[in-house]
C-alpha positions in Angstrom: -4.3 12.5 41.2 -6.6 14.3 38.9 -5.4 17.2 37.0 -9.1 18.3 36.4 -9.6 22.4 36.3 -12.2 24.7 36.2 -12.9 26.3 33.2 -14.1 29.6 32.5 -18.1 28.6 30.9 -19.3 32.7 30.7 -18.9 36.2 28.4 -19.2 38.5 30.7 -19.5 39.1 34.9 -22.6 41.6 35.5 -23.0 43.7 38.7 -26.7 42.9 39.7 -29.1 44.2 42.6 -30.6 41.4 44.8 -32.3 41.2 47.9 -30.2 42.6 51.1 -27.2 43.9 48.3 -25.9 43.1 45.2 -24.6 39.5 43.2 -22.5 38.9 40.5 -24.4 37.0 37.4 -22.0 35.2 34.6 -24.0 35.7 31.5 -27.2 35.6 33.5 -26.3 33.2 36.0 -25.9 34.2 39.6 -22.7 33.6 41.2 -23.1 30.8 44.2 -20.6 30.5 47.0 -19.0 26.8 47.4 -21.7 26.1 50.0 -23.7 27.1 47.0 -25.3 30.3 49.1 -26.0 33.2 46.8 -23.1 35.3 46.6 -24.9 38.5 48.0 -22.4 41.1 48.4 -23.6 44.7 50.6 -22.4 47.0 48.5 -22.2 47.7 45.1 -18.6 48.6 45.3 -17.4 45.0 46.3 -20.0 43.4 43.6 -18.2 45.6 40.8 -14.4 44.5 42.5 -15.8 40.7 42.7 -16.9 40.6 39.3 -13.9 42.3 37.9 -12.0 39.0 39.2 -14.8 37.0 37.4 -13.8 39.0 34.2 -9.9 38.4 34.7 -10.0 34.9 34.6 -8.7 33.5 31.2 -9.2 30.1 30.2 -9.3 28.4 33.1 -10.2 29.6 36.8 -7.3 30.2 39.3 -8.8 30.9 42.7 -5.4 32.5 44.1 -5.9 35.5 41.7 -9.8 36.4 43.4 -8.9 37.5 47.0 -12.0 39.5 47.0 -14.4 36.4 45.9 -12.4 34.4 48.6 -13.5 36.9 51.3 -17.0 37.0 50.2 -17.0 33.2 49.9 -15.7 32.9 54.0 -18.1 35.9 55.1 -21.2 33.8 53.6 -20.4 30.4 54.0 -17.8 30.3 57.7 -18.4 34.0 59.4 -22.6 33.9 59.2 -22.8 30.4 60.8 -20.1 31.1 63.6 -20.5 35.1 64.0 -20.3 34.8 67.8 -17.1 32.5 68.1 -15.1 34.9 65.7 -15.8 37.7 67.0 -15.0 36.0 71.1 -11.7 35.0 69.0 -10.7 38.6 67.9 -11.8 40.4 71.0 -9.7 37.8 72.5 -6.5 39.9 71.4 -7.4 42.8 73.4 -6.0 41.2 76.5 -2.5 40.0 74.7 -2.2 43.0 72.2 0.5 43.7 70.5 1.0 47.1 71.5 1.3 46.3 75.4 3.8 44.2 75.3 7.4 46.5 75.3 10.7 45.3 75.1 13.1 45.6 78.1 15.7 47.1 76.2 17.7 48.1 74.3 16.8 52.0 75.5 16.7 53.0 71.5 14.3 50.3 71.2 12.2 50.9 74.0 11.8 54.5 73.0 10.7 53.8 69.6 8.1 51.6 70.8 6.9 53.8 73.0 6.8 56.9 70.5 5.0 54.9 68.0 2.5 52.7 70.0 2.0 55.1 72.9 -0.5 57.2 70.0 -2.3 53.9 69.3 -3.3 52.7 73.0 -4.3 57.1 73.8 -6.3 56.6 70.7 -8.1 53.6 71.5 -9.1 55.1 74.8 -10.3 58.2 73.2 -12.0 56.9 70.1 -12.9 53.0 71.1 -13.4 53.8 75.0 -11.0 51.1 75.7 -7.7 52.1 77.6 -5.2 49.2 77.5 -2.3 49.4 79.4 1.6 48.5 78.5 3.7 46.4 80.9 7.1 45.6 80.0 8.0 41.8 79.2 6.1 39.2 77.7 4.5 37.4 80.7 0.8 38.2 80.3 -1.0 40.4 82.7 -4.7 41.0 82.2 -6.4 44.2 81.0 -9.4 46.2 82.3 -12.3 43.8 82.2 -14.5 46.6 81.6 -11.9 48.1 78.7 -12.1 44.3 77.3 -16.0 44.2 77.3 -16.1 47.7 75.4 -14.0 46.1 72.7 -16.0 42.7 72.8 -19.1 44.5 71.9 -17.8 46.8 69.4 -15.9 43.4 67.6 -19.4 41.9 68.2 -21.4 44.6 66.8 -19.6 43.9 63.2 -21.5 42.8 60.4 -20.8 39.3 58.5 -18.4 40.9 55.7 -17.2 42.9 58.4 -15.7 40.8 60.6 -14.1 38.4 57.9 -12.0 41.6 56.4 -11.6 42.4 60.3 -10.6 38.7 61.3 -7.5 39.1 59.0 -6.8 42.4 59.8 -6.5 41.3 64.0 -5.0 38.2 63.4 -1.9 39.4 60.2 -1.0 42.3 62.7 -1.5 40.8 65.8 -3.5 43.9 67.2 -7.0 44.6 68.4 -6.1 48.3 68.5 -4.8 48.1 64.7 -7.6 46.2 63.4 -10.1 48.6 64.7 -7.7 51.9 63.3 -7.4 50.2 59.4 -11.2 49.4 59.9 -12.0 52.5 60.9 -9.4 54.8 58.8 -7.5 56.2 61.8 -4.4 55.7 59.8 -3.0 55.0 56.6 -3.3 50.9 56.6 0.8 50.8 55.3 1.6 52.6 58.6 0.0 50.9 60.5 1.1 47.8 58.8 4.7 49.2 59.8 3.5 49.7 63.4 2.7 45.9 63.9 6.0 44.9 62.7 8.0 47.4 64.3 10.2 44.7 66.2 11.3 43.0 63.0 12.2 46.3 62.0 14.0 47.2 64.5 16.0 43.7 64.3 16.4 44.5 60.2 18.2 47.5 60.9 20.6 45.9 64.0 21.4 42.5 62.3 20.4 43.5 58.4 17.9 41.9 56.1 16.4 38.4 56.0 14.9 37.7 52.3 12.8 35.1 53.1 11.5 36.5 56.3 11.4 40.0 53.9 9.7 37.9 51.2 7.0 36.2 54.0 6.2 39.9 55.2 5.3 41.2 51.8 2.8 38.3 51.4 1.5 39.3 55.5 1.1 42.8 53.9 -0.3 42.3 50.7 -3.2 40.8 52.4 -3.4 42.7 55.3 -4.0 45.7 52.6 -6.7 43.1 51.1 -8.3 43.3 54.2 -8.5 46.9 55.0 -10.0 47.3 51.7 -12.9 44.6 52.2 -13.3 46.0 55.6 -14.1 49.4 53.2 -16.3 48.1 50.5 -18.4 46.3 53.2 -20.3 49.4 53.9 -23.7 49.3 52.5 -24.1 51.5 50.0 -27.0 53.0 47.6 -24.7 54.2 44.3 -25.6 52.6 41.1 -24.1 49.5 40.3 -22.9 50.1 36.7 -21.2 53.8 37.6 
């Protein structure tokens, strides 16, 4: 098995403009995604967070540490050739969310499902135009077709950079409704991090504390954060790139 690594070759990582955004140049040299697209990024924003990772590296390049380059990498190279398919994927969830289905009981469990998710499904209806409905159990039931098509569009509607920081945020929290509210800044993305696992909460405080499952959610968290924050510097933007 080889134990070949990349090795950092550059000086410095320089925020450029390019045609439809910005790239990323090491020493003069554009930065190419593996498919060996030009990593054009929409905003100068992500550019300057991209190249910062480019600037971290040491001697030799560990991929693990450039969550932002990753994203880029899988908006250009996976989301742009199968838009369509990810986005039927994640509007998918709307007829399964996470938010409809409510535990039988215990009654303090119940309640607190019903205090916390309750606001998310009212504001989904008001702000998306989608009313989803709870039921009680975890036997499917199907939704609104006409609440599911309003979510379909908006899911389709989402640009390439878009929909890979929104592809993580659906599928970590296992919520149409809180993918849209971190995309969109309904909430502050910790809460509403805490809203998707408000079950194994619940069981935490009953039965106490599971490290490992602790130490698996921090990881689920740490990059559902990632994701709202891609979701953010995805917005096109006109600022200068070197402010």
């Amino acid at each position: 098995m080889s134990d070949w690594k990349a090795k950092r070759f550059w000086k410095s990582a320089a925020v450029v403009p390019a045609q439809g955004g910005f790239t990323v140049e090491l020493d003069g040299r554009p930065v190419r995604t593996p498919a060996k697209q030009l990593l054009i990024l929409p905003s100068a924003a992500m550019a300057r967070v991209v190249a910062q990772e480019w600037d971290a590296q040491e001697d030799v390049i560990k991929p693990h540490t450039m969550p932002a380059t990753k994203t880029a990498n899988a908006a250009l190279d996976k989301v742009t050739v199968q838009h369509g398919e990810v986005a039927d994927m994640l509007a998918a969830y709307g007829d399964s969310d996470l938010l409809c289905y409510r535990a039988e009981g215990p009654a303090e469990l119940v309640a607190r499902q019903a205090e916390v998710w309750d606001p998310m499904l009212e504001w989904a209806a008001t702000t998306l135009g989608a009313r989803l409905e709870p039921r009680v159990g975890v036997i499917h039931a199907p939704q609104d077709p006409a609440a599911l098509e309003v979510l379909s569009l908006r899911t389709h509607q989402l640009g390439v950079f878009e929909l890979a920081a929104f592809h993580d945020l659906v599928s970590l929290s296992g919520s149409l409704v809180l993918g849209f509210a971190a995309a969109l800044g309904a909430r502050d993305s910790d809460a509403l991090w805490d809203m998707s696992r408000l079950d194994e909460i619940w069981q935490a405080e009953q039965w106490g504390r599971d490290e490992e499952a602790e130490a698996q959610s921090a990881l689920r968290r740490a990059a559902f954060l990632h994701a709202s924050r891609m979701f953010a510097l995805s917005q096109p933007e006109t600022c200068d790139p070197n402010a």
